[in-house]
N, C-alpha and C positions, 0 to 999 in steps of 0.2 A: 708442472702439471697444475694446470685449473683446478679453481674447486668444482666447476660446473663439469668438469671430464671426471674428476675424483667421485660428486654423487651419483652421474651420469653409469659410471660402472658399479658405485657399490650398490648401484637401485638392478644392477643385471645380474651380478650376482646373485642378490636375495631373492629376485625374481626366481632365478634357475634355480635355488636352491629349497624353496620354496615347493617347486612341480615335482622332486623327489620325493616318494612315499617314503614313510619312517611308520608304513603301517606293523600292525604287529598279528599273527594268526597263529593259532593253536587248532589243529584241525583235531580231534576226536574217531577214530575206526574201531570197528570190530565191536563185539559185545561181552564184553567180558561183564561174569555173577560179579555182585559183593562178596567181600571178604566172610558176610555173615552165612549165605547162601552155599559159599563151599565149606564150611566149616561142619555144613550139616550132612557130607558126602562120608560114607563109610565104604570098604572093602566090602564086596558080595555085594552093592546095592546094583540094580537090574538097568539096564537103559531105560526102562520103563521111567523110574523113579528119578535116574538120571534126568531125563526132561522135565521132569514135574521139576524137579529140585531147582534145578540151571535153566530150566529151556533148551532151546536147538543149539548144536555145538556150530560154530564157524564154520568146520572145516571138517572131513573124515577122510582120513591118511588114505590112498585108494587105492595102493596095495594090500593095505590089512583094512579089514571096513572092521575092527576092532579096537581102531583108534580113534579116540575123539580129540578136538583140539577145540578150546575156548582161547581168544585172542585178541587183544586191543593194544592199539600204540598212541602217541599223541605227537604229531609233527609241527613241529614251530618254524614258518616262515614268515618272513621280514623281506618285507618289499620285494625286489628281484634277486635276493640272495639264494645261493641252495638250501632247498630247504632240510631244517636238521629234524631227526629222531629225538625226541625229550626220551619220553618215556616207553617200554615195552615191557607187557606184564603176559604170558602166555601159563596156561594150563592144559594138560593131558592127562587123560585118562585111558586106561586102557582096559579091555575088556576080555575075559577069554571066553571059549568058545559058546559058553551056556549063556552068554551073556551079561553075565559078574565081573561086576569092577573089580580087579586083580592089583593096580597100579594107580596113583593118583601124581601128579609133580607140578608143581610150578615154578616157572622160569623167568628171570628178568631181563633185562638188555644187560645189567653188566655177567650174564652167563651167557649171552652170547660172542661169538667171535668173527671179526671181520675177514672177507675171503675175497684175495686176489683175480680177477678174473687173467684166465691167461688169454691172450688174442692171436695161440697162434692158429694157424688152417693147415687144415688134411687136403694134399694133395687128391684130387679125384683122377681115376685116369678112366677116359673114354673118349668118345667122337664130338670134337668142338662141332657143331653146326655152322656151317657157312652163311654168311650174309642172308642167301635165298633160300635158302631151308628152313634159317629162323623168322621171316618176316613173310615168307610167303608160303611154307610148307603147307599149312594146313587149309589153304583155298581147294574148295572143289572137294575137301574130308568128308562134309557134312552136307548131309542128302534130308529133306523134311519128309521125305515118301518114302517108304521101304522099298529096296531094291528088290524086285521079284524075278526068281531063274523061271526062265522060261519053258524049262522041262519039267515043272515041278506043273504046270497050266494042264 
């Protein structure tokens, strides 16, 4: 091999290697209080005080509007790689019915646990549409003028 075919490629290499990002991203969500700011949360404090204290919660559970959730994560990606999870710091509160904080917690990413999606499918049983009942059924459905009975005149 030449030296002129040996620079010739290691100039295409560094070339190539070169247009690869090796950028680096920490993205920021959610709004999670300071440490100082929950410190100042007590039992019996009212959602009132709740927001003065924290502000708006992220999130309120929507089966129980007794829940509140404060929440922030920090995701780091790198070029075209998946991007990963750093960090997850979550807070709840919870309220009972007068509106008195009852429950306070904080959670991290190592208290959470990863969950397998399973992919399998529910059979459905009913009537497959044919060709021209799915691509044509609905011509002629939709009327822009009210259809008026003539005995009602």
């Amino acid at each position: 091999m030449s030296i002129n075919k040996f620079l010739s490629l290691y100039a295409a290499l560094v070339l190539c290697l070169s247009a690869c990002s090796s950028d680096l991203f920490i993205t920021h969500n959610g709004n999670m209080p300071s440490n100082e700011r929950i410190s100042q949360l007590k039992l019996g404090d009212t959602k009132e005080q709740v927001v003065q204290t924290l502000g708006a919660p992220s999130s309120v559970v929507s089966f129980d509007k007794n829940t509140w959730i404060y929440m922030s994560s920090e995701i780091k990606r790198i070029a075209f790689m998946e991007p990963e999870e750093v960090n997850r710091d979550i807070l709840t509160i919870e309220f009972n019915n007068d509106g008195k904080v009852t429950n306070i917690q904080r959670l991290t990413k190592a208290d959470g646990k990863n969950i397998t999606v399973n992919s399998d499918t529910t059979q459905s049983y009913g009537q497959e549409p044919g060709f021209f009942k799915k691509y044509f059924g609905g011509v002629g459905g939709y009327s822009p003028f009210p259809v008026i009975d003539p005995k009602q005149l």
